[in-house]
N, C-alpha and C positions, 0 to 999 in steps of 0.2 A: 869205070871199072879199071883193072890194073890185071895185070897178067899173074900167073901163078907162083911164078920167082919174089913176088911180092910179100908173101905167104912166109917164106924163110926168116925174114925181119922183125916178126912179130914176138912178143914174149912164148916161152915156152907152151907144148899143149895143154889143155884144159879144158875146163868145164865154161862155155860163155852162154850165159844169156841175155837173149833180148826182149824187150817186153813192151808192147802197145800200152799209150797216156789214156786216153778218152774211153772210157767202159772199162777198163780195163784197171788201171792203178786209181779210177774215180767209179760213182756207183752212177752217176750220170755222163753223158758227152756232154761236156764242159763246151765246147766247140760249139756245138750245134746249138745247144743255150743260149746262148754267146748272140749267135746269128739271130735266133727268133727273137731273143730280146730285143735288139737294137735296132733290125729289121722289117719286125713285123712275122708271123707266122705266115700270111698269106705268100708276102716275099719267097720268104723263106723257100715254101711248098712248091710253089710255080719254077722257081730254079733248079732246087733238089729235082724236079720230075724232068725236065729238062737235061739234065746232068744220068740219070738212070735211064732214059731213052739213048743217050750216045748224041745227043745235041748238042751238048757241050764237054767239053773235057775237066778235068775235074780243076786245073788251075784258072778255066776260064767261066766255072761256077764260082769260085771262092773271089773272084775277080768282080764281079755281080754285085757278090751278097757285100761286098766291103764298097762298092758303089754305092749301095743302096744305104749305107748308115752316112747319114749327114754330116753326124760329130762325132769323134769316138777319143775322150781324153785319156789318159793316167790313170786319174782323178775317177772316171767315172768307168773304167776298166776296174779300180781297184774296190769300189763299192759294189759291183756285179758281184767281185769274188766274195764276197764277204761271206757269201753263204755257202760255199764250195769248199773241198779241202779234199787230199787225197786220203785212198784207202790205209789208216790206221795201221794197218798190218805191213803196213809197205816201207818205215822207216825201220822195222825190226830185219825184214827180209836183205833188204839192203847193207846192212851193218852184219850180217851173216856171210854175204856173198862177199866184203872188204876182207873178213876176217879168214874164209876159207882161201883168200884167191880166186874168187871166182869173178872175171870181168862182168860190169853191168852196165848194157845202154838201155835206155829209152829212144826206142823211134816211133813219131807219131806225122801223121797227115794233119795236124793241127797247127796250131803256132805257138813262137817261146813268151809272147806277150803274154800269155797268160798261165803256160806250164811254168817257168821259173818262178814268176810269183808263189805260185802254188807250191812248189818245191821248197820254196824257201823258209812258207810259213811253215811248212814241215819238217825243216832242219834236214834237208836230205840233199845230197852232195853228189847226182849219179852223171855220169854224162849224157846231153840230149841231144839226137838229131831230129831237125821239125824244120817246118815251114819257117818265115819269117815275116812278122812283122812288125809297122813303124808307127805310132800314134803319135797326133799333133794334136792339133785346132781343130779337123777337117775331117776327111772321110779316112779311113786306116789305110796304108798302104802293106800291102801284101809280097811276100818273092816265094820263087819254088826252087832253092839252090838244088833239089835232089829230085826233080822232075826226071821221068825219063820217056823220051817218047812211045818205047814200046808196052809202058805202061798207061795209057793215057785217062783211063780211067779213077784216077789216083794219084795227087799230085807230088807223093812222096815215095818214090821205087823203094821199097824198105831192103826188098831181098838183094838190092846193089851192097847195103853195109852188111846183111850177113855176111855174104861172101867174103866182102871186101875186108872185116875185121875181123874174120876167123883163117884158119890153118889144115892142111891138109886133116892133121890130126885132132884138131878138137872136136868136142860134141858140144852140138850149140842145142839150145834149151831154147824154143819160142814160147812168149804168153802173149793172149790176144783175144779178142772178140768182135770185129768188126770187116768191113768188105776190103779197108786198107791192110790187110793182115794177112789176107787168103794165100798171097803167093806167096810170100816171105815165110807163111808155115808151111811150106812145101820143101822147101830146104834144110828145115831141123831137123835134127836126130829125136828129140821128143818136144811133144806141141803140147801147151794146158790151154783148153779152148773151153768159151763159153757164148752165148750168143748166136750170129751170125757165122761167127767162124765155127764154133762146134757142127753147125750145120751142114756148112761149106767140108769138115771133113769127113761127114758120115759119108755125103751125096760123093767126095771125092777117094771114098776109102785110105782116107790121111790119118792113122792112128793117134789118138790123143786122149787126154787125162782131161774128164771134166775141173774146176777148179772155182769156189768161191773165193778165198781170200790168199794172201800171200802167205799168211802161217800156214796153211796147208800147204801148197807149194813147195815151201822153206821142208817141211818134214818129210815129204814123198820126195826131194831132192837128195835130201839127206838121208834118207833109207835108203834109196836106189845107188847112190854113189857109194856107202859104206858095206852094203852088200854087194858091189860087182855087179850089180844092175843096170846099169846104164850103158849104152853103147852106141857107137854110132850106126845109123841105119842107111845099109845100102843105098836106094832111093834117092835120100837125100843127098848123101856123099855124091853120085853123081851126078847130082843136077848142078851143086856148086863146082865140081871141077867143069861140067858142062857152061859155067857161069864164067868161069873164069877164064875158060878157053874164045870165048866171044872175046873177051878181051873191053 
């Protein structure tokens, strides 16, 4: 994390959003795929339960399930995908957010071994923060560069980049639908939740906008911005200066 004079540095206020890979810009977890394929489901299950009991933390499940794949080439990472591609709707939403200004990450608890692929057959250009991994001969090697210990259940702190790439003054836009998501849409000024995280903000009274695809997204962004709609929401405003006051 970085102090709040940080904050000064960046481009002008704005509109930033962030948005969850796996469920979210895909209609499956690409990740999780991934793992039961290569894996085995059984694997798969005994660790994941493992990992929801507090048994393991979530860099030292992901540490496991990539022990337990024997081989994991390029080669055979790139015929997995072959059946996979992201949401449709998502290279047009993109090229709307370039054109208004509006910044676009991706942060995902997953890895770029297979998000960029996927990006790429997509022609889509956004910047990604993820997990990281290294494919050889052997078993994949894995890193958690954006671990944070007081997240442990999750090996990607997401809510460190909102902070961290937003400004006193912007309104940050979360999209998302899984258990990597929960606390980083705590931060936004407006969440589009579906899934697990839809859940996670009824049970946490987190206001949000259900949402299937990114052209919906794209038009409720764009109504709300073009009507003085949007705004940033107390709550969250201070959870990030409270974020960035930790330091």
């Amino acid at each position: 994390m970085t102090s709040p004079r940080f904050q000064s540095t960046l481009p002008e206020a704005t509109v930033r959003i962030f948005t969850d890979f796996d469920g979210t810009m895909t209609s499956e977890d690409v990740g999780r795929e991934l793992y039961v394929h290569f894996c085995g489901s059984a694997c798969f299950d005994r660790v994941r339960e493992s990992w929801l009991e507090g048994v393991l933390t979530a860099p030292e499940a992901y540490r496991q399930l990539c022990a337990a794949i024997p081989r994991l080439t390029t080669e055979m990472l790139s015929d997995f995908l072959v059946s996979h591609e992201i949401d449709p709707s998502f290279p047009g939403f993109a090229e709307w957010c370039a054109r208004e200004h509006y910044p676009l990450y991706i942060l995902s608890d997953g890895v770029d071994a297979y998000i960029t692929p996927l990006l790429e057959k997509a022609g889509v250009q956004v910047p990604v923060i993820s997990n990281r991994m290294i494919l050889g001969d052997g078993s994949p090697e894995i890193s958690f560069p954006h671990f944070d210990t007081r997240c442990p259940e999750i090996a990607h702190c997401k809510s460190n980049h909102v902070a961290l790439l937003s400004r006193d003054e912007d309104i940050i836009v979360y999209v998302g639908d899984g258990t990597s998501d929960f606390e980083a849409a705590t931060y936004a000024d407006l969440v589009f939740a579906r899934g697990e995280l839809e859940r996670y903000c009824q049970e946490q009274n987190v206001s949000f906008r259900r949402f299937h695809n990114f052209t919906m997204i794209r038009q409720q962004l764009s109504a709300m911005i073009s009507e003085k709609r949007l705004r940033r929401r107390k709550r969250a405003e201070v959870r990030r200066q409270q974020l960035w006051a930790r330091g």
